[in-house]
PLY file of the C-alpha trace (Angstrom):
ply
format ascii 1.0
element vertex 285
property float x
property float y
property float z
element edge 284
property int vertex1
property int vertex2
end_header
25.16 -26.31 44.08
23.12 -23.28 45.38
22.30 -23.39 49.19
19.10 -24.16 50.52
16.83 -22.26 52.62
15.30 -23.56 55.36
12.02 -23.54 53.52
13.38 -25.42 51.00
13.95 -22.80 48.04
16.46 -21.65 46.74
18.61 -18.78 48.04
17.65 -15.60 46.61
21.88 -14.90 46.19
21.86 -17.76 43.57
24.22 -15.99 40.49
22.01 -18.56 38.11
18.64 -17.16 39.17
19.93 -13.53 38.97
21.31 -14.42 34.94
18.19 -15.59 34.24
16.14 -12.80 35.31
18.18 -10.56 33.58
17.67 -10.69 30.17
13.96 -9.90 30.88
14.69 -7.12 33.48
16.66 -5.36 30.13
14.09 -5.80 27.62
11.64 -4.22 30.34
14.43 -1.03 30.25
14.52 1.38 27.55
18.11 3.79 27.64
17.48 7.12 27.70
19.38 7.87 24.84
17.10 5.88 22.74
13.86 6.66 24.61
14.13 10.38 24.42
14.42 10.13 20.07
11.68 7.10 19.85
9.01 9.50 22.10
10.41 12.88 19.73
9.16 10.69 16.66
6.40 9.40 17.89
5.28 12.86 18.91
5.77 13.65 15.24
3.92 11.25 13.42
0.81 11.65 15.75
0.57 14.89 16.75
-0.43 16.14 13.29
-3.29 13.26 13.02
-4.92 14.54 16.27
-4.13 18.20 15.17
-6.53 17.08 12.27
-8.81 15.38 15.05
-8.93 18.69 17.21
-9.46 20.73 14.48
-12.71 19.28 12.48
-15.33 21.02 12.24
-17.28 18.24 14.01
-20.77 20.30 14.11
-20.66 21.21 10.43
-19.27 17.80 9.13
-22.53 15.85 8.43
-23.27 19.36 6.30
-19.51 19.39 4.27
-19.86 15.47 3.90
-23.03 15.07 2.34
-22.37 18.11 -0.57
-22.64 16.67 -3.97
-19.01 17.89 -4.77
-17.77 15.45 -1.74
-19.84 12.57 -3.10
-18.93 12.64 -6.53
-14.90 12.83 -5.45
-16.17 10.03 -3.33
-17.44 7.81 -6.12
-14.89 8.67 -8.54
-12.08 7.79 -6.14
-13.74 4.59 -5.10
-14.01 3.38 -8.71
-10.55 4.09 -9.91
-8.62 2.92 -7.09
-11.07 -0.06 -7.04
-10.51 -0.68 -10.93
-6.54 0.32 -10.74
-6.43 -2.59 -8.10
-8.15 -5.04 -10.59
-5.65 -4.13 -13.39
-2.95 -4.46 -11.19
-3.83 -8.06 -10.30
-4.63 -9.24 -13.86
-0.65 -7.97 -15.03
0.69 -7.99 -11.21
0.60 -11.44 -10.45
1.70 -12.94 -13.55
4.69 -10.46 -13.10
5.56 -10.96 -9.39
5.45 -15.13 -10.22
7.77 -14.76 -13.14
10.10 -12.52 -10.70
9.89 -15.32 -8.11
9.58 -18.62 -9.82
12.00 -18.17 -12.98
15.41 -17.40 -13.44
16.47 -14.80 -16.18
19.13 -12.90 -17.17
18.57 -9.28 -15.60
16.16 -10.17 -13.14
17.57 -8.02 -10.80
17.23 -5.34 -12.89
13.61 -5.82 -13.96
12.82 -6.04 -10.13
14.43 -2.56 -9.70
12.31 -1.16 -12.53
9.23 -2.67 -11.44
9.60 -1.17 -7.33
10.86 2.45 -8.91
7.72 4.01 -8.63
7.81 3.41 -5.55
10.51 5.74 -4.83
10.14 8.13 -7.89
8.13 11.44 -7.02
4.12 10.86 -8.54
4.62 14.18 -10.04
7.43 12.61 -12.47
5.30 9.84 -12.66
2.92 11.56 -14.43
5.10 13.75 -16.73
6.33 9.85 -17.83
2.81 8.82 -18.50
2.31 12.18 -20.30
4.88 11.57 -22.41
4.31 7.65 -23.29
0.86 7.63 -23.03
-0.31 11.31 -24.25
-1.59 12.54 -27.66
1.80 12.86 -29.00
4.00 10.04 -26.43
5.53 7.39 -27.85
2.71 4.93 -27.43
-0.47 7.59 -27.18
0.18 8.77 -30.68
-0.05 5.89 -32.16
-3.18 5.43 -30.11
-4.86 7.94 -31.23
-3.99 7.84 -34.72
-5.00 3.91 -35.16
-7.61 3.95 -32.86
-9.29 7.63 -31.88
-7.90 6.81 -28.17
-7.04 10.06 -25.89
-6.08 8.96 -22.09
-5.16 12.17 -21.06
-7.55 13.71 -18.70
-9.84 11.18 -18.68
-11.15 8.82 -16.19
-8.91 6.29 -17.75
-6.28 8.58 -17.47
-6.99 8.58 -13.46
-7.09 4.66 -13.49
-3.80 4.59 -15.55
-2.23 6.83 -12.98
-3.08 5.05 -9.95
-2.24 2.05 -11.50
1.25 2.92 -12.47
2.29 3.95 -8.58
-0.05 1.37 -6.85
0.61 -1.88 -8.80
4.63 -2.07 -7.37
2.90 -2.63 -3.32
0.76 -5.87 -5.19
3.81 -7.52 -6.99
6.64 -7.20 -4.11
3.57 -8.64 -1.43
2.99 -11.68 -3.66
6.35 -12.08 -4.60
7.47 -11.89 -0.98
4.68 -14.74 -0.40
5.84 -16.97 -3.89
8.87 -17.00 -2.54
7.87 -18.09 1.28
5.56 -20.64 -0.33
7.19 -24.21 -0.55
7.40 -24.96 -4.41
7.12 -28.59 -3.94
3.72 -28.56 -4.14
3.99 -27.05 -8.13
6.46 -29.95 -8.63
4.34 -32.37 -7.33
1.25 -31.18 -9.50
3.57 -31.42 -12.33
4.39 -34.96 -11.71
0.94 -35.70 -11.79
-0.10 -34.38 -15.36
-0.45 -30.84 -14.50
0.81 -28.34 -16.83
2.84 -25.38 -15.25
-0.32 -23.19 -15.67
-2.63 -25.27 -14.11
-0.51 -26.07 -11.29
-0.12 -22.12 -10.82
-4.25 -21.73 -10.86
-5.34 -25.09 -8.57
-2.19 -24.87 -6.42
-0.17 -21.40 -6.13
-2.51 -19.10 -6.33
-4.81 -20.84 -2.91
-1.04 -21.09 -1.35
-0.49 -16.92 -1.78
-3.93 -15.87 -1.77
-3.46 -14.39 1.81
-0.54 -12.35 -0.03
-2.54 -11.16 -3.09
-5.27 -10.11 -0.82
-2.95 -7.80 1.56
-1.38 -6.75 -1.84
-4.37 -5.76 -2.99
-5.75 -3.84 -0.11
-2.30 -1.74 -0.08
-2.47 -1.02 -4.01
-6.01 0.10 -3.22
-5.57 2.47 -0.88
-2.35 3.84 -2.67
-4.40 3.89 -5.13
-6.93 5.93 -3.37
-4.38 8.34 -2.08
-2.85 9.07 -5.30
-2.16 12.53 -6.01
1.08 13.92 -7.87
0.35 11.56 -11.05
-3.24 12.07 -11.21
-3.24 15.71 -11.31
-0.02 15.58 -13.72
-1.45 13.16 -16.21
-5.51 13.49 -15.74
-6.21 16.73 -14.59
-7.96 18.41 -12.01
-11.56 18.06 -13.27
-15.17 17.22 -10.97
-16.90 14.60 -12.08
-14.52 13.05 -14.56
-10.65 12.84 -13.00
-11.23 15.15 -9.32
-10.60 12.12 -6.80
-10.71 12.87 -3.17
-6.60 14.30 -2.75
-7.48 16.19 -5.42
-10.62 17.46 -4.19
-8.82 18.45 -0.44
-5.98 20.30 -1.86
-8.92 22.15 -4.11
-10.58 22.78 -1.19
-8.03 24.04 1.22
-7.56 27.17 -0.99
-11.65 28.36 -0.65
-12.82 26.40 1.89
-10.60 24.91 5.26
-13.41 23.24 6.68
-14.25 21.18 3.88
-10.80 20.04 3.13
-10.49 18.93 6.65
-13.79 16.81 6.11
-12.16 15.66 3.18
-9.53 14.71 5.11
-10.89 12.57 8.02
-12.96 10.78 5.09
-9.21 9.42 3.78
-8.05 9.19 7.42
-10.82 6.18 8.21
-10.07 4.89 5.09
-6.58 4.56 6.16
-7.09 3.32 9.45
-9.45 0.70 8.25
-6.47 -0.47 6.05
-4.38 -0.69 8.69
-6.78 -2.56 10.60
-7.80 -4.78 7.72
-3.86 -6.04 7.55
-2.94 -6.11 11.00
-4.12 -9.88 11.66
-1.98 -10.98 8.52
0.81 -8.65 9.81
0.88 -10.49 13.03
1.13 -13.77 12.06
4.30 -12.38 10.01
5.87 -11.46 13.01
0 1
1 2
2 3
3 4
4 5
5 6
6 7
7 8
8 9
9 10
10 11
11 12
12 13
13 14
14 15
15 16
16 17
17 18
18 19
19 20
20 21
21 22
22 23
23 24
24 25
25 26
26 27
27 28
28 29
29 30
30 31
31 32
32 33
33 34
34 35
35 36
36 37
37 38
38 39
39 40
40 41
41 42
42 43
43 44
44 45
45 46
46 47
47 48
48 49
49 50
50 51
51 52
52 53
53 54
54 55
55 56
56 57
57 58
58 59
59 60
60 61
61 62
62 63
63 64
64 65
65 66
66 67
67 68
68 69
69 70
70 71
71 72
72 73
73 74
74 75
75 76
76 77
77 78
78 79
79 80
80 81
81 82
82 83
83 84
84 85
85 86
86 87
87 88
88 89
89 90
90 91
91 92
92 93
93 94
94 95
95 96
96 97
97 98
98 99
99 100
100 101
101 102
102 103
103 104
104 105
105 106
106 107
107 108
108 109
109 110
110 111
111 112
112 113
113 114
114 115
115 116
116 117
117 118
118 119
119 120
120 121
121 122
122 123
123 124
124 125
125 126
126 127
127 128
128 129
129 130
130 131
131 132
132 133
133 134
134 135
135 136
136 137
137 138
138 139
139 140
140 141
141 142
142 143
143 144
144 145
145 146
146 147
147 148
148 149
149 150
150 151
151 152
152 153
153 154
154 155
155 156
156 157
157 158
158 159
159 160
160 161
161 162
162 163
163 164
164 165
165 166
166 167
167 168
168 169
169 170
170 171
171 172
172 173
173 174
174 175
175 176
176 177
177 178
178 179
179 180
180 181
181 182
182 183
183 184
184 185
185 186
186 187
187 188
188 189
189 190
190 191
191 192
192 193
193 194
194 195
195 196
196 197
197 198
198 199
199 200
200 201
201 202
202 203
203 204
204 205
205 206
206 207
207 208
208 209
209 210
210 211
211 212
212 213
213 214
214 215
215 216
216 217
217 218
218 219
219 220
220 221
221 222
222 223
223 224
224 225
225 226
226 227
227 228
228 229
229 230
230 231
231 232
232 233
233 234
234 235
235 236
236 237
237 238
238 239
239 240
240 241
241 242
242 243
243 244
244 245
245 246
246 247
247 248
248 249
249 250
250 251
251 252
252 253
253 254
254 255
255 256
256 257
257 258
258 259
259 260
260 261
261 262
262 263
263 264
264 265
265 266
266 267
267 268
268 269
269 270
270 271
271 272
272 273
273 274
274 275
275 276
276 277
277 278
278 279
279 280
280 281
281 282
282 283
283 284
């Protein structure tokens, strides 16, 4: 037993007191070794955003924002990422609940084909849409020849694109929630007369609609961001396929000033992402 002080308390020499401070005394201390590296990347990823920041030409923005050019890119990019979110729900939930729910031979593998574009440069992502869905691809001739249908540099072509690197961030967030959801509930519905379908509409899809809607939100502004596939596959054109990143890396060969108001436009975008998903990523953690 620790000694008493005349007070009462405990004596401040008490080896169990000093263990159990301890733990909280080293999460409060951050090694140099490691602190030196975390502040070096830190540094990294923000001084170019307030490089961006200090460098805006914040007297002539209202001017470079409000140009038709910068409002059509606006529209344009606001309907295609908004429509390449839709079609990634209608074919990316069905596919993230057969990944999750049902077992398959080569599962594994279709998962690793459905997350590649994720890690395959949008540039190659386009010369692969080129040549499936273009005038003479595997599926685009046929396409055209049955049905008079040309995707290639056209605003479909832009949806296509977005689509095709967007849609892998909706299926692996509602597959991560499918599989967090308890499936007892679908087996329960069953046992009651549902068929698996309905059971998936009046049951699954309320459980994992948090994770469709943060799915969503991160295809959409993927989507919005998408460059390397859009200019590969639709072009470079204003009014019909010239989204936003298009529009800036247009505009930082003639005009600086506008591409950095182009810029800031997709930074609060971004940032009102981030701040849209940070409730849902805290109750993750």
């Amino acid at each position: 037993m620790s000694k008493a002080s005349p007070t009462g308390t405990a004596d401040r020499s008490d080896p169990r007191r000093s263990a159990a401070r301890t733990p909280a005394t080293a999460r409060r201390r951050v090694p140099l070794p490691l602190l030196v590296p975390a502040l070096l990347g830190l540094a990294f990823l923000l001084v170019p955003l307030l490089a961006l920041l200090l460098r805006a030409p914040w007297r002539s923005l209202p001017e470079q924002l409000t140009s038709p050019e910068v409002w059509e890119a606006l529209r344009l990019s606001l309907v295609c990422a908004t429509a390449a979110t839709a079609l990634s729900l209608v074919v990316g939930v069905p596919l993230a609940w057969v990944l999750a729910r049902t077992e398959f031979r080569g599962r594994g593998l279709v998962r690793a084909l459905v997350t590649l574009p994720l890690v395959l440069p949008p540039v190659v992502g386009g010369v692969a849409l080129l040549l499936a869905l273009g005038r003479n691809g595997v599926v685009g001739q046929w396409l055209d020849e049955w049905f008079g249908i040309t995707l290639p540099f056209t605003t479909t072509g832009v949806i296509l694109a977005e689509t095709f690197v967007a849609m892998p961030f909706l299926v692996i967030s509602v597959e991560g929630t499918l599989r967090a959801a308890d499936p007892r509930y679908e087996e329960a519905a069953a046992t009651l007369g549902a068929s698996r379908f309905t059971a998936f509409r009046r049951v699954t899809l309320p459980l994992i609609a948090p994770g469709i809607a943060a799915g969503s939100v991160l295809a959409w502004a993927r989507a919005l961001g998408e460059f390397g596939a859009t200019i590969t596959f639709a072009g470079n054109f204003p009014g019909r396929t010239q989204t936003m990143p298009l529009a800036v890396y247009l505009a930082l060969q003639n005009d600086p000033a506008a591409a950095i108001a182009l810029s800031l436009v997709l930074l609060a975008v971004s940032i009102a992402v981030l701040a849209g998903l940070r409730d849902r990523w805290m109750r993750t953690a």
